[in-house]
C-alpha positions as CSV (number, residue, x, y, z in Angstrom):
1,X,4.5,-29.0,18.9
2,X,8.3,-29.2,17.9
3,X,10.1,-26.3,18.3
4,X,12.9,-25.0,15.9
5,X,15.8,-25.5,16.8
6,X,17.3,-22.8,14.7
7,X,16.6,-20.1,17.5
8,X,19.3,-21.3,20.1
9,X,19.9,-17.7,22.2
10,X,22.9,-15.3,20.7
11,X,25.3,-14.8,23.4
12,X,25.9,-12.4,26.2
13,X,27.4,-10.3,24.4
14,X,24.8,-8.9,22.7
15,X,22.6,-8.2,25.9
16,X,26.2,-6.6,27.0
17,X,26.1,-4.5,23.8
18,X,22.6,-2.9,24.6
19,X,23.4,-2.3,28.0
20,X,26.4,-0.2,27.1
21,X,24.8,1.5,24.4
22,X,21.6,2.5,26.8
23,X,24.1,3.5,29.7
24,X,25.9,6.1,27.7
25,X,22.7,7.8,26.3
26,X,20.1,9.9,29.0
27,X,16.7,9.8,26.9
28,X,15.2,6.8,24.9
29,X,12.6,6.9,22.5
30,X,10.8,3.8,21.9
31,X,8.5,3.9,18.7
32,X,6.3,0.5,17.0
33,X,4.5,0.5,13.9
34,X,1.2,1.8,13.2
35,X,-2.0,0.0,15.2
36,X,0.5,-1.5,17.8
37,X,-0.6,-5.0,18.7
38,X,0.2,-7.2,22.0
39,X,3.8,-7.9,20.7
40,X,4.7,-4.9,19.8
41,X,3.2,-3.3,23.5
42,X,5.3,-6.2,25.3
43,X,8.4,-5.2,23.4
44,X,8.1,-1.7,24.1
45,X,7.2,-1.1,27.4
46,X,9.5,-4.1,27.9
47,X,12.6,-1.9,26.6
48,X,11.4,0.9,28.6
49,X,11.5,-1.2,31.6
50,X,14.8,-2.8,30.7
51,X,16.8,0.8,30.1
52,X,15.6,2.0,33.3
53,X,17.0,-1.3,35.4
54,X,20.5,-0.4,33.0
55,X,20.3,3.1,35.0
56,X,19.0,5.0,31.7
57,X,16.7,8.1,33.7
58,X,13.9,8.7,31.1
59,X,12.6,7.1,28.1
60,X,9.2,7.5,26.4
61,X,6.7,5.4,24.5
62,X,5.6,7.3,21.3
63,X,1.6,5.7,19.8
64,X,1.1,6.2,16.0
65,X,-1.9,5.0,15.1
66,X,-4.6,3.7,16.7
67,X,-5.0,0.7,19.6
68,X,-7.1,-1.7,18.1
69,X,-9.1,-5.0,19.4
70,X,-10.6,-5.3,22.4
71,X,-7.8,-7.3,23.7
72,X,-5.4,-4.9,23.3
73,X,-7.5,-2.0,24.3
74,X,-8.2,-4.2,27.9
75,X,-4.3,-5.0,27.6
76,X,-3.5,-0.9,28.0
77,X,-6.1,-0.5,30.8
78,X,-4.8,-3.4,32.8
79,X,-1.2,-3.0,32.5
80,X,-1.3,1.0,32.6
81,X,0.5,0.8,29.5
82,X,2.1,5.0,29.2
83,X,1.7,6.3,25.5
84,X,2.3,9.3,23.8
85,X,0.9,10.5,20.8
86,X,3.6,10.3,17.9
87,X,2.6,14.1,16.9
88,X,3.6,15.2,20.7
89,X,7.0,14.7,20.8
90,X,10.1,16.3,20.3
91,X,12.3,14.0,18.6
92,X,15.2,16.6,18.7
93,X,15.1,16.3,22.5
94,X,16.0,12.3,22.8
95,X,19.7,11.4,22.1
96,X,18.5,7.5,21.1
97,X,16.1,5.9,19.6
98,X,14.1,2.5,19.2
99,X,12.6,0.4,16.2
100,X,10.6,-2.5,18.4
101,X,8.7,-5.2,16.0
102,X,9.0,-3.1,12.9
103,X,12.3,-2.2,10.6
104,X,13.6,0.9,9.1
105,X,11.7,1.5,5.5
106,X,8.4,-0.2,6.8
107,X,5.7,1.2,5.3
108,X,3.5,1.0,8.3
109,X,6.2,2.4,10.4
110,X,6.5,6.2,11.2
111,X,9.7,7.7,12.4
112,X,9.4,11.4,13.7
113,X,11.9,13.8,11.8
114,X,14.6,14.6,14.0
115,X,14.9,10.7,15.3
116,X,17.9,8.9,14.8
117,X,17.5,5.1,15.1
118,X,20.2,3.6,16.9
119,X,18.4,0.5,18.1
120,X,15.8,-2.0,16.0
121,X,14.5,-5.0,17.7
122,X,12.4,-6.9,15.2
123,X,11.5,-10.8,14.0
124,X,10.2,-10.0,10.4
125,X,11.3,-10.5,7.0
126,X,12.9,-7.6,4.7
127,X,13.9,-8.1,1.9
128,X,14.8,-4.6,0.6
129,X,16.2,-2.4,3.7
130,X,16.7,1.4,2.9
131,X,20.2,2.2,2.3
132,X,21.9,4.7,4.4
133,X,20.5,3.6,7.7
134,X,23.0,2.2,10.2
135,X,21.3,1.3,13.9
136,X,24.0,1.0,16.5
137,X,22.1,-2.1,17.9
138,X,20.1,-4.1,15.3
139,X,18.7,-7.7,16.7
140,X,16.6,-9.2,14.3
141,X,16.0,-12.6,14.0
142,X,13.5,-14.1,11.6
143,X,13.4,-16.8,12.7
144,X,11.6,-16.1,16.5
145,X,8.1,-16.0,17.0
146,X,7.9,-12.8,19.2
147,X,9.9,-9.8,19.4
148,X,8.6,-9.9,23.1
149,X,10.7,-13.2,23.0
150,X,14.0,-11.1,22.4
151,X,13.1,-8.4,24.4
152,X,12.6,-10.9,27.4
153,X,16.0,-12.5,26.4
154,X,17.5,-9.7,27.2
155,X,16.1,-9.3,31.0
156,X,17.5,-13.3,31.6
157,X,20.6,-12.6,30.0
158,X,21.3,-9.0,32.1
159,X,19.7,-11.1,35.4
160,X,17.0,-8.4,35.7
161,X,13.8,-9.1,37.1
162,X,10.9,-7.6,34.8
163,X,8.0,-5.9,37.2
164,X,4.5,-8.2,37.1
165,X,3.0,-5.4,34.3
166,X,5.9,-5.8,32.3
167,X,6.0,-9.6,32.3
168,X,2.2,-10.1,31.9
169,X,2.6,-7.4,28.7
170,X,5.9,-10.0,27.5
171,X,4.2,-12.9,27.9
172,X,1.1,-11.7,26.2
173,X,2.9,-11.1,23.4
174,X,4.7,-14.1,22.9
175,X,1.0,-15.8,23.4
176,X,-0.6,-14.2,20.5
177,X,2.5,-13.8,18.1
178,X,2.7,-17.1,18.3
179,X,-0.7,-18.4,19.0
180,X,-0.2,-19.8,22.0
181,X,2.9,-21.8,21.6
182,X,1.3,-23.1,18.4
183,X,2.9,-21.2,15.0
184,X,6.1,-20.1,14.2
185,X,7.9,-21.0,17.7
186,X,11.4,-21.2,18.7
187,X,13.3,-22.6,21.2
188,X,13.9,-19.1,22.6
189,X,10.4,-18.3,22.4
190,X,9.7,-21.3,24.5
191,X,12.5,-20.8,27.3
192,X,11.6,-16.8,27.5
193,X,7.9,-18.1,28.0
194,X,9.5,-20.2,30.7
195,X,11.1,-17.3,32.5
196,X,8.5,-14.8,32.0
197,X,5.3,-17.1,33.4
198,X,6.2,-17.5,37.6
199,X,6.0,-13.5,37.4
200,X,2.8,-12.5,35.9
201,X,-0.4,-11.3,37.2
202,X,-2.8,-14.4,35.6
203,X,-6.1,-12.6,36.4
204,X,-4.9,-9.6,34.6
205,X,-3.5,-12.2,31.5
206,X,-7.0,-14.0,31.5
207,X,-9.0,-10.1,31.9
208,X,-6.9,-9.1,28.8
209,X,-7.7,-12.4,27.0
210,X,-11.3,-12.5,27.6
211,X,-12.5,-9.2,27.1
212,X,-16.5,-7.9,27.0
213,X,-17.6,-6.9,23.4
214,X,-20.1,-5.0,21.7
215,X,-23.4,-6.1,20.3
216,X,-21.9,-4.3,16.9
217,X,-19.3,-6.4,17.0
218,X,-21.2,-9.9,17.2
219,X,-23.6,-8.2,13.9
220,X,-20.6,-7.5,12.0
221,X,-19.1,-11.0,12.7
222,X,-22.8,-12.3,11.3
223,X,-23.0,-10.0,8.0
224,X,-19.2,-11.3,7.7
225,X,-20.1,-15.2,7.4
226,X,-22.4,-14.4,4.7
227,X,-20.0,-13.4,3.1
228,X,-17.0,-16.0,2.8
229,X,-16.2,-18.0,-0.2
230,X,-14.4,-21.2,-0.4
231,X,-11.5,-22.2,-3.1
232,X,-10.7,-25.2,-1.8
233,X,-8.3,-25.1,1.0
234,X,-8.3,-21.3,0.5
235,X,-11.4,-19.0,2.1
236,X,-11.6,-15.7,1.2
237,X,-13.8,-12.8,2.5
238,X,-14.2,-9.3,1.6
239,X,-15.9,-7.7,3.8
240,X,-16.3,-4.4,2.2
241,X,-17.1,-0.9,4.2
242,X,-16.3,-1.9,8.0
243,X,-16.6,0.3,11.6
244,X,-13.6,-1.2,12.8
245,X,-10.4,-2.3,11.5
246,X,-9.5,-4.7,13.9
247,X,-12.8,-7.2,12.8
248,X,-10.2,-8.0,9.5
249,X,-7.8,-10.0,11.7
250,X,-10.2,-11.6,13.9
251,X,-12.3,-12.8,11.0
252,X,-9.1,-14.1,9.8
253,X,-8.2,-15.8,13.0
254,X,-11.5,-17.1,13.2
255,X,-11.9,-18.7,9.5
256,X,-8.2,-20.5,10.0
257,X,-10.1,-22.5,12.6
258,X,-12.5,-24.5,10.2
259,X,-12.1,-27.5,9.0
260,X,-10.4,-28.0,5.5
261,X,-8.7,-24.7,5.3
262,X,-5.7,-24.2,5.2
263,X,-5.3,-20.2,3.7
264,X,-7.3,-17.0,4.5
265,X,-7.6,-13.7,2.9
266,X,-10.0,-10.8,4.2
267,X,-9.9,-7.5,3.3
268,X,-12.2,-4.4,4.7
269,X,-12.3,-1.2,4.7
270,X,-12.1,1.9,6.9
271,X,-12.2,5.1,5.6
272,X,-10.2,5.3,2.8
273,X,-8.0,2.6,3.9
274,X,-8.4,-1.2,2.6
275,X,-7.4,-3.6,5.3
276,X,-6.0,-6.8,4.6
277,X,-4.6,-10.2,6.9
278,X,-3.2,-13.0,5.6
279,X,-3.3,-16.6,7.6
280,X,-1.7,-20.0,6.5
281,X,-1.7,-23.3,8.8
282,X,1.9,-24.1,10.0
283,X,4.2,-24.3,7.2
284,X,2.7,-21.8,5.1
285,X,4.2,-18.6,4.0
286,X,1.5,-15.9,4.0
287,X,4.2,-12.9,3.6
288,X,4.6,-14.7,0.1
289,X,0.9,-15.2,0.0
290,X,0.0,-10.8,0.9
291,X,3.0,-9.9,-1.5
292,X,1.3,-12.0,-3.9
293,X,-1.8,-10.5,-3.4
294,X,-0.5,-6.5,-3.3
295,X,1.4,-6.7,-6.8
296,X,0.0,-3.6,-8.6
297,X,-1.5,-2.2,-6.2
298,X,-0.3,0.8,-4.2
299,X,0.0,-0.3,-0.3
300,X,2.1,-1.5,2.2
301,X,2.6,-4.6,4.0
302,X,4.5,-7.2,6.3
303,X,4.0,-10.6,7.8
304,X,6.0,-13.4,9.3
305,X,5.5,-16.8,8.6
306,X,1.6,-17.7,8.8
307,X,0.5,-14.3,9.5
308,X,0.5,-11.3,7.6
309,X,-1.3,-7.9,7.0
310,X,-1.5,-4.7,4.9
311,X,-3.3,-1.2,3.6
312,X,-4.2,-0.2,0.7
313,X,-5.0,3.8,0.5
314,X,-8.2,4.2,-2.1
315,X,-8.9,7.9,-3.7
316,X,-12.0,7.0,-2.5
317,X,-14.9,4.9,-0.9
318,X,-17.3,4.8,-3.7
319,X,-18.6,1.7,-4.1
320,X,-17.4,0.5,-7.9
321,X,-13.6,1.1,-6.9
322,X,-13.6,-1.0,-3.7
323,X,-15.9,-3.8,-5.9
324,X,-12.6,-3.3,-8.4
325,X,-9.7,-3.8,-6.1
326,X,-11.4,-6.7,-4.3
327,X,-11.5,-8.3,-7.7
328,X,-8.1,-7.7,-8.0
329,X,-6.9,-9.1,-4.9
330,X,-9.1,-12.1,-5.3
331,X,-7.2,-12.7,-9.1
332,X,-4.1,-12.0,-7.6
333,X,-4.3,-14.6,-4.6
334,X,-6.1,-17.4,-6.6
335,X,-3.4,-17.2,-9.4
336,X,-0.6,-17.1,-7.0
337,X,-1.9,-20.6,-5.3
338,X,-2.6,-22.2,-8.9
339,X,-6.5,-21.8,-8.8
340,X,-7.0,-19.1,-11.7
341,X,-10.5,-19.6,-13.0
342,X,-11.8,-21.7,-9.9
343,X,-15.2,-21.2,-8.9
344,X,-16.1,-20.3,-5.8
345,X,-18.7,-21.8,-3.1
346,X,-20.3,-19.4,-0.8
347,X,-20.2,-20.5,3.3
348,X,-23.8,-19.6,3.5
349,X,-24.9,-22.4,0.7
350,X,-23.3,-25.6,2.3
351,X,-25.9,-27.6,3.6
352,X,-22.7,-29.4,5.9
């Protein structure tokens, strides 16, 4: 593992700017995207944490969404992660407000009327940011593999200590943002790893890692292998009407790790929502690959270097339209890594 060396940390003064900007507000609001994942829990509860050591009094944690996985779901119960639903708060009665791992204009992002965002913390790509929106604070940096990283840079930088819960939930981030140290890492994710690691509880870190599933879970993850079809270097998987939204990533995750591929695509869906996550071996762009995919269709998504995701919202979960937009999808993906007209071969018929 090489890390970039493009990520050298920004200096003090923009840890100073934060701190000043905290210190002369009372109430913080801290909002995520939809479905929060480990990152985006490390970053927020990490800000939290880092605006009460700057002297701010009270700040809150708003959940929109859902929290998904099992690992995440252990994550909250172990760390005593605080949320409040989205729809419960007053945004009129907070005088700043946070963008952590999400932008502005996201489409998986919700921001309560009333909210003004004067900070946004975030390491993904946007190409297109809505005009008319000016943070006070705006730290993004594409080119780091955790927005837990940044949020941890600031604690070194401002010589605070974060508590143990608050560096397990950094650290656990940066671990699965970035794989383990193994996609998309910079130097800064490497030295906030560094920092972060003497102060966390490691039997709560390997709890949250390791968690107990369901017996559904190991059924879906058989009806799912019957499923995947190979293009090469490229699997694909659609694994139509799904319990749980969270088994699209994890199938993803889980199909990067064969041998002799090097893209994935899976889809599912919930509801009336069509999942999708994107994975690419190192060097691969699969934010190129899920914008690729999405042309036409009416969704949202976002990625960062070899992962991505999105939604697509379907009129309905009749059985011909998903069979339609999968087909879609599929066209879309094979034609934008030059294998229009490939045939496929099913998982389930190799004899190796």
């Amino acid at each position: 593992m090489t890390p970039s060396q493009t990520s050298l940390p920004r200096s003090i003064a923009q840890t100073e700017a934060l701190l000043c900007l905290l210190r002369g507000r009372r109430r913080l609001l801290v909002l995520t995207h939809n479905n929060p994942d480990p990152d985006s829990l490390g970053a927020a509860i990490g800000l939290r944490h880092f605006a009460s050591l700057a002297g701010l009094v009270d700040s809150r944690f708003a959940l929109s969404g859902r929290i998904l996985r099992a690992e995440n779901q252990e994550m909250v119960r172990q760390l005593f992660i605080d949320m409040t639903p989205i729809a419960e708060i007053d945004a009129a009665s907070f005088d700043c407000a946070a963008l952590v791992d999400t932008q502005p204009g996201f489409g998986h992002t919700i921001v309560p009327v009333g909210a003004k965002v004067d900070i946004v913390i975030d390491h993904h790509v946007q190409e297109n940011p809505p005009a008319g929106i000016n943070p006070v604070f705006r730290d993004v940096r594409c080119e780091v593999g955790a927005t837990s990283s940044l949020v941890t840079t600031y604690f070194r930088e401002a010589g605070f200590i974060p508590s143990c819960e608050v560096a397990t939930a950094l650290i656990y981030g940066i671990k699965t943002d970035t794989a383990d140290l193994s996609r998309n890492v910079s130097d800064l994710d490497m030295r906030a790893y560094d920092f972060l690691f003497p102060l966390v509880d490691r039997e709560k870190l390997v709890t949250i890692t390791r968690p107990r599933l369901p017996t559904a879970y190991f059924i879906t993850l058989k009806e799912a292998l019957r499923k995947v079809r190979l293009y090469g270097s490229v699997a694909m998987c659609s694994l139509g009407v799904i319990a749980s939204v969270e088994m699209v990533a994890e199938f993803a995750d889980l199909l990067l790790r064969m041998q002799g591929v090097s893209a994935v695509f899976c889809g599912g869906l919930v509801d009336n929502t069509y999942f999708v996550s994107v994975r690419t071996d190192a060097g691969g762009d699969a934010w190129r690959m899920i914008g690729a995919a999405m042309v036409g269709e009416q969704g949202t998504f976002g990625g960062h270097g070899t992962v991505a995701g999105g939604s697509i919202q379907l009129a309905s979960s009749d059985t011909r339209g998903l069979r339609r937009l999968e087909r879609r999808l599929e066209r879309n993906i094979l034609r934008s890594v030059g294998l229009e007209g490939a045939n496929a071969t099913l998982l389930a018929d190799r004899g190796d």
